[in-house]
C-alpha positions as CSV (number, residue, x, y, z in Angstrom):
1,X,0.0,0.0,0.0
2,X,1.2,3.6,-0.9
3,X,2.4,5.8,1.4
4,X,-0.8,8.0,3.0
5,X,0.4,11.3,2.0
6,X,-1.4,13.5,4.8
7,X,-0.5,10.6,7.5
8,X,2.9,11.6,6.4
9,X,2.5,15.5,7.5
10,X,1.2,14.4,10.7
11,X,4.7,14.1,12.1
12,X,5.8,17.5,11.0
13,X,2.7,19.0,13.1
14,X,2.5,17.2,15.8
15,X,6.4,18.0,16.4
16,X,5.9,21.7,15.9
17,X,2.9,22.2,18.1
18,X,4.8,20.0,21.0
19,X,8.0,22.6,20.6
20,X,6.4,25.0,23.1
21,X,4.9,22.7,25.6
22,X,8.6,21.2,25.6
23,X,10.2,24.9,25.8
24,X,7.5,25.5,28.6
25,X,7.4,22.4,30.6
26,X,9.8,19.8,30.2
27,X,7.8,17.2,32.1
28,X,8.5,13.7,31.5
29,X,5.5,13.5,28.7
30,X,6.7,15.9,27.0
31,X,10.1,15.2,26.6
32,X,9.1,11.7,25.5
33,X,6.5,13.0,22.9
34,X,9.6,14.9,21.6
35,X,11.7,12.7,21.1
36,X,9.1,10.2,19.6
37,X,8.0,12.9,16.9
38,X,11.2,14.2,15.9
39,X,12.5,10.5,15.6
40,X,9.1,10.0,13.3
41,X,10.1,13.1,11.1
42,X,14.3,11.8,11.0
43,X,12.4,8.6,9.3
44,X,10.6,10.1,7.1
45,X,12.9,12.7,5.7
46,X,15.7,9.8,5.6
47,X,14.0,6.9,3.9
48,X,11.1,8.4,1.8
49,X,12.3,12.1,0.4
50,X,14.6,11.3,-2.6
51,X,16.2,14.1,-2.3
52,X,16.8,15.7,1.0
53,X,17.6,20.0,0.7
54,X,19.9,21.9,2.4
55,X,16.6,22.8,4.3
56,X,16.5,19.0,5.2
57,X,19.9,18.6,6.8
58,X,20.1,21.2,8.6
59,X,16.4,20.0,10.4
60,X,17.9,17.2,11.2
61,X,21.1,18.0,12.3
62,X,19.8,20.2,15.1
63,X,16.5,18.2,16.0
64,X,19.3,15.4,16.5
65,X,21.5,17.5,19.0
66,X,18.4,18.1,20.8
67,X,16.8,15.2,21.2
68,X,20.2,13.9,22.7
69,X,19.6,16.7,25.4
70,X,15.9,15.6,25.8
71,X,16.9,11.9,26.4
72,X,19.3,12.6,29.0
73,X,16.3,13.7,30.5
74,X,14.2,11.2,29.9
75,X,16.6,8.5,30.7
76,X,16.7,10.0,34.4
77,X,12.5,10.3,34.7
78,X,12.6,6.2,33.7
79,X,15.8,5.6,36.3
80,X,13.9,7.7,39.2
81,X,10.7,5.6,38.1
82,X,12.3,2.7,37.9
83,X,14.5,3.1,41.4
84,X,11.1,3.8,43.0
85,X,9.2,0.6,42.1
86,X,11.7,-1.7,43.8
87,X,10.4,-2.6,47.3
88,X,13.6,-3.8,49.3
89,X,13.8,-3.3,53.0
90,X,17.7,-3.6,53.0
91,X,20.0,-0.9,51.7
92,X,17.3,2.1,52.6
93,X,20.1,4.8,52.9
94,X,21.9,3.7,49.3
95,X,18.4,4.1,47.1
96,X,18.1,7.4,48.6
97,X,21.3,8.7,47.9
98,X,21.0,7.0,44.4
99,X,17.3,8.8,44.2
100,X,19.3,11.9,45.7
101,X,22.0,11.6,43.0
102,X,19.4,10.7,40.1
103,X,17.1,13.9,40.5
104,X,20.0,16.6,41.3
105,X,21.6,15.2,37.6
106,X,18.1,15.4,36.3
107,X,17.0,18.8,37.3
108,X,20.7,20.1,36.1
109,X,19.6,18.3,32.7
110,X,16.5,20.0,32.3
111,X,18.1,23.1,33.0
112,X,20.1,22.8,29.9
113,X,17.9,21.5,27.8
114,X,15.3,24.7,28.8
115,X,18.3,26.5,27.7
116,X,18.8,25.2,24.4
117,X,14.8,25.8,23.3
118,X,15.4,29.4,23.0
119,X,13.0,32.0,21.0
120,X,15.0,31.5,18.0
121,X,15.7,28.3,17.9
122,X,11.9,27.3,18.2
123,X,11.5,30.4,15.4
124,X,14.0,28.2,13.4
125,X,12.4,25.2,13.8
126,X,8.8,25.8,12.8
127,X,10.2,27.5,10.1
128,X,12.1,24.3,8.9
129,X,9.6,22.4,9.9
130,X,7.0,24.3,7.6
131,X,9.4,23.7,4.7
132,X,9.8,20.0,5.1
133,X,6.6,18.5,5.7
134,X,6.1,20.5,2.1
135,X,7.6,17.6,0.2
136,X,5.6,15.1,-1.7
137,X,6.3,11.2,-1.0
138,X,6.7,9.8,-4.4
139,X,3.7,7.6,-5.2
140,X,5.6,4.1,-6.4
141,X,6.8,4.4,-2.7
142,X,5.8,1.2,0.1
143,X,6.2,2.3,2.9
144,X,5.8,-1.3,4.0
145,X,8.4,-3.1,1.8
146,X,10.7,-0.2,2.9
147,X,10.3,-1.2,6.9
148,X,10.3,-4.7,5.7
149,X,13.6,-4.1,3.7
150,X,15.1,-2.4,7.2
151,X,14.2,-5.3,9.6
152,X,15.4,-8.1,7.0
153,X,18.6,-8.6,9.0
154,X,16.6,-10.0,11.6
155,X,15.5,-12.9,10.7
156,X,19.2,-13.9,9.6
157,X,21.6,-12.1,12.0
158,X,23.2,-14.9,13.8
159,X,26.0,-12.4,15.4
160,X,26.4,-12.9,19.4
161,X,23.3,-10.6,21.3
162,X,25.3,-8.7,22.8
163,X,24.0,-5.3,24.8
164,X,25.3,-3.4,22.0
165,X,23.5,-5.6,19.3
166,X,20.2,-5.0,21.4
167,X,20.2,-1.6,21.3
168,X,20.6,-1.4,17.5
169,X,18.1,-3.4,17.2
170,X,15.6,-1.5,19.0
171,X,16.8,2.0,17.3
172,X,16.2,-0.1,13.9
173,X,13.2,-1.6,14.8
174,X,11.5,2.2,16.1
175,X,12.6,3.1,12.4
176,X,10.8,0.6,10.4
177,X,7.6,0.6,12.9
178,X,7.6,4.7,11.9
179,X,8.0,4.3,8.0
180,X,5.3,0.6,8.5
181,X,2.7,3.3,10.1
182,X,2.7,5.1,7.2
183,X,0.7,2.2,5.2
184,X,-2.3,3.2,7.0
185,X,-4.6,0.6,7.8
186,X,-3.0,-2.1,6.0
187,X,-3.4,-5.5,8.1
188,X,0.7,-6.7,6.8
189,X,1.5,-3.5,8.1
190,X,-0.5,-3.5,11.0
191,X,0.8,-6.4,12.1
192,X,4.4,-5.9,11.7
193,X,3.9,-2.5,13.7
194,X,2.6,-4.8,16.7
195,X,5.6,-6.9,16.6
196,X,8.5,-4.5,16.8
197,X,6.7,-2.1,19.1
198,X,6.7,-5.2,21.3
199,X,10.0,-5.9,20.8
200,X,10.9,-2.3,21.0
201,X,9.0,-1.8,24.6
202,X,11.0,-5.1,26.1
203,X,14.4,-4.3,24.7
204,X,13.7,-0.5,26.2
205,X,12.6,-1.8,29.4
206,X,16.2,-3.8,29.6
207,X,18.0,-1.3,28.7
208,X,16.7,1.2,31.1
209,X,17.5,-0.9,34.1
210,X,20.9,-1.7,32.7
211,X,21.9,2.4,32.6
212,X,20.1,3.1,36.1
213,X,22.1,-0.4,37.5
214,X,25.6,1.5,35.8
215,X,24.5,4.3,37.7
216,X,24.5,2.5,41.0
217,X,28.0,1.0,40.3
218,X,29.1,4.6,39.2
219,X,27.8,6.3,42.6
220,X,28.6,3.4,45.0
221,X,32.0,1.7,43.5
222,X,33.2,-1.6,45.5
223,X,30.0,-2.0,47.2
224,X,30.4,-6.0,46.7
225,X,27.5,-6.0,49.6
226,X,25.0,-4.0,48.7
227,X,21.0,-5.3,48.7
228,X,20.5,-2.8,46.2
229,X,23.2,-3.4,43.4
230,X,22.4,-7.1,44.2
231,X,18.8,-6.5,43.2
232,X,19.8,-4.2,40.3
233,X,22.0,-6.5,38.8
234,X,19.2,-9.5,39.0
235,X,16.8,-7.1,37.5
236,X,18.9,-6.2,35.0
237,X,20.0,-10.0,34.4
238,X,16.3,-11.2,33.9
239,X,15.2,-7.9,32.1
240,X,17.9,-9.0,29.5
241,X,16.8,-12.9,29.3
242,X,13.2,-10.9,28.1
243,X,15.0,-8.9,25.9
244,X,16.6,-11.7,24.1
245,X,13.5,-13.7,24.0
246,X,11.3,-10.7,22.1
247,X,14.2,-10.4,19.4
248,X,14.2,-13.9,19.1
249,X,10.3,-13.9,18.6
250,X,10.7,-10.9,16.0
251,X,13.4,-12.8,14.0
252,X,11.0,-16.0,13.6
253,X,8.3,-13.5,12.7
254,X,10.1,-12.0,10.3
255,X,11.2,-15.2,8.8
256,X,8.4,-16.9,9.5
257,X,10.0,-20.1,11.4
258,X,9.3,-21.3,14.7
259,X,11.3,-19.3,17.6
260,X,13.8,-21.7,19.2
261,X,13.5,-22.2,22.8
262,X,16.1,-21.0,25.1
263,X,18.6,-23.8,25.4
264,X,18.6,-23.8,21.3
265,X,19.1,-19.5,20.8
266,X,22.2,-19.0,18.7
267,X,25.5,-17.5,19.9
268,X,23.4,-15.9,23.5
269,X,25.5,-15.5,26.2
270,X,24.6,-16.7,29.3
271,X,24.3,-14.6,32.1
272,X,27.8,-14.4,34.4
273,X,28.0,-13.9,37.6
274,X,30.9,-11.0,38.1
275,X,30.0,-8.2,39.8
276,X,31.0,-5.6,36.4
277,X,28.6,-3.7,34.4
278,X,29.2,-6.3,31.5
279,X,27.8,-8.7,34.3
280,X,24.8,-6.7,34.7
281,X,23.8,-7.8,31.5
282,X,26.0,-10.6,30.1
């Protein structure tokens, strides 16, 4: 199915109009919202405009400096979340000087990234903004076979998952769920949205715990007896077993074979048992 030309503008707006609730109130919502549209226009501009202008690059190459300053916020609303759903009654004075440490970096963060959404760059923006979502998508384009063409490496990437293979995956996954969204109500399409966003959400939710566990190590190094980096790390060890198993599951979607079960996964590495970051996750 073609791409739906105003489904395609949709990004564009939405991204414009959430510039000033971001400039006004960085809450967490907003900052997420954010960095969701802007990712949605990156996708479009890079995989369905033939031609990208000088108008084009230049979009881009601010909206991606600062959506690296909105997820440095982000990341910290998820840690402070995250930290405040574990119920341990040991180690009560280290998860509040973690929580301590977690909301001084965040509101230092916000800060910054208050800074950076000055009059004229949200001027410059809207402006940009304006221009781009003026291009037409060529009409021979699938936005489908496109997202389909993106994911293909999953079903055949045997590599080692490693956290860094993860992570790519997710980042390519959010891309080809963006440009699959664009079919519209296609059921193919529908379906493969489904799948990577769950895929996406489980990978996310891994790699959440695995920064806000890195920041416990940071702010508490050779605590070897600490409840909470215990707990962290066995989070973080079982929140990457999940991970694993919905890339596995999106693979045999995608090729449309049977997932293997656990024991059979190729080149996984088992969890270890060292008390690194690596071990966090490995």
């Amino acid at each position: 199915m073609p791409v739906d030309q105003e489904r395609s503008r949709l990004p564009f707006q939405k991204l414009s109009r959430q510039l000033t609730k971001l400039a006004t109130k960085p809450a967490p919502e907003n900052v997420h919202k954010f960095r969701t549209y802007s990712r949605r226009v990156e996708a479009l501009l890079d995989e369905l405009v033939p031609e990208p202008n000088r108008n084009d690059r230049k979009l881009l190459k601010r909206l991606s400096r600062l959506r690296k300053k909105a997820g440095r916020v982000r990341d910290l609303d998820v840690q402070l979340a995250s930290l405040g759903s574990l119920k341990i009654p040991q180690d009560v004075g280290r998860k509040s000087q973690l929580r301590h440490s977690l909301a001084e970096e965040r509101a230092q963060r916000e800060k910054k990234l208050a800074k950076a959404f000055d009059g004229e760059t949200l001027r410059e923006l809207r402006k940009r903004l304006k221009r781009a979502a003026s291009h037409e998508i060529p009409e021979n384009t699938e936005p489908l076979a496109l997202a389909m063409r993106q994911m293909s490496q999953l079903g055949r990437d045997h590599a080692p998952l490693t956290e860094k293979i993860l992570h790519q995956y997710r980042i390519a996954g959010k891309r080809a769920r963006y440009l699959a969204e664009l079919a519209g109500k296609d059921p193919e399409a529908q379906r493969l949205v489904d799948q990577l966003k769950r895929m996406q959400d489980v990978i996310g939710d891994w790699h959440d715990w695995l920064k806000l566990t890195q920041k416990a190590e940071e702010l508490f190094k050779g605590g070897q007896d600490s409840a909470l980096l215990a707990v962290l790390r066995n989070v973080t060890r079982a929140k990457f077993r999940q991970a694993v198993d919905a890339l596995t599951e999106t693979r045999a979607a995608l090729s449309g074979k049977k997932p293997p079960s656990m024991g059979e996964l190729p080149g996984r590495r088992p969890p270890a048992q060292a008390a690194s970051t690596t071990a966090a996750v490995a």
